[in-house]
N, C-alpha and C positions, 0 to 999 in steps of 0.2 A: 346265903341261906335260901333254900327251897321254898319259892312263893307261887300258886298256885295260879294269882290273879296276873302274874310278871306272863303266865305263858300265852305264844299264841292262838290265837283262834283257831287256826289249822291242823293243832296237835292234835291225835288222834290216838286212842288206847290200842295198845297191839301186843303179842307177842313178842317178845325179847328174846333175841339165839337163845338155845337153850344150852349156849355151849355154857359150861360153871365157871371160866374161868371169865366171860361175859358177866355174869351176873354177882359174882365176887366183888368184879372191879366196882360195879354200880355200889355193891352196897357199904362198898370203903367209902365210895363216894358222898353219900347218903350219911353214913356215920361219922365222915368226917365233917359234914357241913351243916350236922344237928337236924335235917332233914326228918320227916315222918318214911317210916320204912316198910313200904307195903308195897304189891305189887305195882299196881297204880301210878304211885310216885316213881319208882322206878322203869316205867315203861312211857310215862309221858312227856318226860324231860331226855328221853332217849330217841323215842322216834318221832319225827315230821311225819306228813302227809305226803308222801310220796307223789313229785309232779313231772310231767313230763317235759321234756327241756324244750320250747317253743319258737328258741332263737337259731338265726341262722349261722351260721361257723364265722361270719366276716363281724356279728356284732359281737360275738364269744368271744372274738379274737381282740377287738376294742376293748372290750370290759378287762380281760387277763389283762394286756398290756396297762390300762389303767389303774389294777390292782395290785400293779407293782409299783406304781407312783409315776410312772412314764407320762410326759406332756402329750398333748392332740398335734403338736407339730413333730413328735420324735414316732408316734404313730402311725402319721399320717403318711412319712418317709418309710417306716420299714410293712404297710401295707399297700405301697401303691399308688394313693389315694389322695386327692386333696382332703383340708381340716376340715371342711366342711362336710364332707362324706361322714368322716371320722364321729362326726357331730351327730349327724344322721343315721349312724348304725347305733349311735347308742338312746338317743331318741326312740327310737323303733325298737328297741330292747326295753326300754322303761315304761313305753306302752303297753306293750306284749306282758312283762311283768304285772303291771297296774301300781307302779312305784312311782316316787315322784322326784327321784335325783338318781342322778349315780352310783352316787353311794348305795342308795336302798340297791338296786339293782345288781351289785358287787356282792353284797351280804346277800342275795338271795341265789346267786349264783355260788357262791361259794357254801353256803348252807348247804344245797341241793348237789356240790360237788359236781357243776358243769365245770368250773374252772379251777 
């Protein structure tokens, strides 16, 4: 069910394509999930705050590879790199983010479709 206070702080009201078969989908979605059906609700659980990708291609390529479930030693072979590198590119990606694990840093790449 659609909770207003679930969303994040970064959500921002926007226009929604104006294609219909976009705003169709939403509002199946909306009346399937007992949701309030207004533009509003409909535009803030659709679109993020668009950010701009900050990381560099070797930590992107850590984070993918770990978002498949791949180990830092199965990584660390097909980029090159000692584990500890491996470690380090994504350090420096959870920095960059302002995240405080992996995980967070996976989900905001994958939100944001760098990866």
């Amino acid at each position: 069910m659609y909770n207003r206070a679930l969303e994040p702080k970064d959500y921002t009201l926007g226009i929604v394509d104006n294609d219909p078969l976009v705003l169709e989908l939403l509002t199946h979605y909306f009346v399937a999930s007992h949701a309030p059906l207004h533009n509003e609700s409909l535009t803030r659980w659709y679109q993020q705050s668009a950010q701009v990708n900050p990381l560099s291609p070797r930590e992107l390529q850590a984070l993918d590879y770990y978002s498949q479930g791949k180990t830092t030693l199965f990584i660390a072979h097909k980029m090159n790199v000692g584990e500890s590198s491996v470690k380090t590119f994504v350090k420096r990606a959870c920095k960059k983010l302002n995240v405080r694990s992996r995980t967070e840093a996976i989900v905001s790449c994958v939100r944001n479709n760098w990866i």
